[in-house]
C-alpha positions as CSV (number, residue, x, y, z in Angstrom):
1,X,57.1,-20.5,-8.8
2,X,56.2,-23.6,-7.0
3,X,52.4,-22.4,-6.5
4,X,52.4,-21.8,-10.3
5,X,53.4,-25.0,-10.9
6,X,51.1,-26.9,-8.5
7,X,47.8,-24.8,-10.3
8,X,49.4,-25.7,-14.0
9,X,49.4,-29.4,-13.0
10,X,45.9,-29.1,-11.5
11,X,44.6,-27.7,-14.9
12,X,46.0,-30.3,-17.0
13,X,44.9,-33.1,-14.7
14,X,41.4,-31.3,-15.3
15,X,41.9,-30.9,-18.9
16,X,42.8,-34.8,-19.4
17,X,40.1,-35.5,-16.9
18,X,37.6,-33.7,-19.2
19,X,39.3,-35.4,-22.1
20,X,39.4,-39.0,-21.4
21,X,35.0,-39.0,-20.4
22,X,34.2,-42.5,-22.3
23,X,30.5,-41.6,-23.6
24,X,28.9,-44.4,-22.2
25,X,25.4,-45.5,-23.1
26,X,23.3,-48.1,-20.9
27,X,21.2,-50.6,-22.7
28,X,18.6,-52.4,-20.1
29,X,15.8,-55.2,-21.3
30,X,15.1,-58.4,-22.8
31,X,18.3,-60.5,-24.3
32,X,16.3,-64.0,-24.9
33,X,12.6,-63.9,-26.3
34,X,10.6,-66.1,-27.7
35,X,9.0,-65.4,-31.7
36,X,5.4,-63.5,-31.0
37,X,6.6,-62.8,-27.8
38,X,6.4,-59.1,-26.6
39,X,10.2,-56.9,-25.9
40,X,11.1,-53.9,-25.1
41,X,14.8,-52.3,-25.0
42,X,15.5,-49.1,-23.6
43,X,18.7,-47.1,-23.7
44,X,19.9,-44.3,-21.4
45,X,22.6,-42.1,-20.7
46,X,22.5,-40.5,-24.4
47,X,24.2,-36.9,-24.0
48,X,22.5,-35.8,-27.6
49,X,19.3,-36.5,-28.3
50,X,19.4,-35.7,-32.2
51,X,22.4,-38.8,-32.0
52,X,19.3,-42.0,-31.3
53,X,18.7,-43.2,-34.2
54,X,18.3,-47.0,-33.7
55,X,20.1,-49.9,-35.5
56,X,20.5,-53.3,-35.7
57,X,23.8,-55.1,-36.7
58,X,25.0,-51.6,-37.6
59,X,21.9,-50.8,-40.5
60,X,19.6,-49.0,-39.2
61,X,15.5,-50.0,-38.8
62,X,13.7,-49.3,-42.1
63,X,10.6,-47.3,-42.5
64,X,8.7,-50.6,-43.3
65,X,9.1,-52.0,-39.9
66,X,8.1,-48.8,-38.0
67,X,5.1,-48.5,-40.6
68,X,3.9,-52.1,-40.4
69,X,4.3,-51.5,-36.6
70,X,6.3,-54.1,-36.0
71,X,8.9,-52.3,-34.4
72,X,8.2,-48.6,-32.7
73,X,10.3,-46.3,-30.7
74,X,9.0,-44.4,-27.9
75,X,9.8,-40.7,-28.0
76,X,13.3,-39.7,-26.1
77,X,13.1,-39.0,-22.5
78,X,15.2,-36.6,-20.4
79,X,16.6,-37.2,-17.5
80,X,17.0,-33.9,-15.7
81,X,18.8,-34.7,-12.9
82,X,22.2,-35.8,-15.3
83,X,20.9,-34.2,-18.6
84,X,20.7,-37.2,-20.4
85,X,17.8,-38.8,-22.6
86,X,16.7,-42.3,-23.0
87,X,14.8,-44.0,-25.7
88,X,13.1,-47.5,-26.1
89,X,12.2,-49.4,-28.8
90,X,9.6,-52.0,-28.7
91,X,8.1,-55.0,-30.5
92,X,4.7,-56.3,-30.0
93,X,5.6,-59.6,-31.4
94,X,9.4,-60.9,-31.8
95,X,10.1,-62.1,-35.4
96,X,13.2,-64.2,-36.4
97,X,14.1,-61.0,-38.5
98,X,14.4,-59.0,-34.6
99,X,17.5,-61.2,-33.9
100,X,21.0,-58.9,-33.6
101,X,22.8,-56.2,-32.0
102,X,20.9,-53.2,-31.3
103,X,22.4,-49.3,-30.9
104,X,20.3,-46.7,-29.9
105,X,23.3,-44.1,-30.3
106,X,26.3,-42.9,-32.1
107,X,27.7,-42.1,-28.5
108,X,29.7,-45.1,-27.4
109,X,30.2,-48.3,-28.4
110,X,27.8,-50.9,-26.9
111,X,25.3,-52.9,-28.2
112,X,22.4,-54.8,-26.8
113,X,22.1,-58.1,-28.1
114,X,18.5,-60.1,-28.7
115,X,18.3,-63.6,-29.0
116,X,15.5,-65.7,-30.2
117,X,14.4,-68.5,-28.3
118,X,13.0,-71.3,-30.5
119,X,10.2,-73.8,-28.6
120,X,7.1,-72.9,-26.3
């Protein structure tokens, strides 16, 4: 009875182990630019790669700024060794309209913030 009980504990710390993974996404790059000045930021650690779809302040990017090209994303990346994928979005040329929070993901709940820097 006690072995039973010690192998039933064992599975339910696994279970809630299993559970309780935070999805965590990493966000890595500029955070103060300057306007015309170049920026990348690059997001890893996405389990799903069908979940990057990239947003600022919670809306995501229009069509106009990835057809202008003033905004592009580079195409996801895996990561074998941990079977993630990472994606990074770039600007040529900061605008005061690239200001904001960025998400890559639906997976987690950070955010990457850009500041502009106004001056030479």
């Amino acid at each position: 009875m006690e072995r039973s009980s010690r192998f039933a504990i064992l599975g339910l710390l696994f279970i809630a182990c299993t559970i309780s993974e935070v999805l965590s996404v990493d966000y890595t790059g500029e955070t103060h630019v300057r306007v015309k000045q170049h920026w990348e930021i690059t997001c890893s650690k996405v389990k799903d790669p069908s979940s990057i779809w990239w947003k600022r302040n919670g809306i995501s990017l229009g069509s106009e700024e990835y057809s202008t090209g003033k905004i592009n994303v580079k195409l996801p990346v895996e990561n074998v060794a941990d079977k993630t994928w990472s994606s990074t979005l770039i600007a040529q040329e900061a605008t005061e309209g690239h200001e904001g929070a960025y998400t890559c993901s639906t997976e987690g709940n950070e955010t990457h913030h850009l500041t502009l820097i106004n001056g030479s």
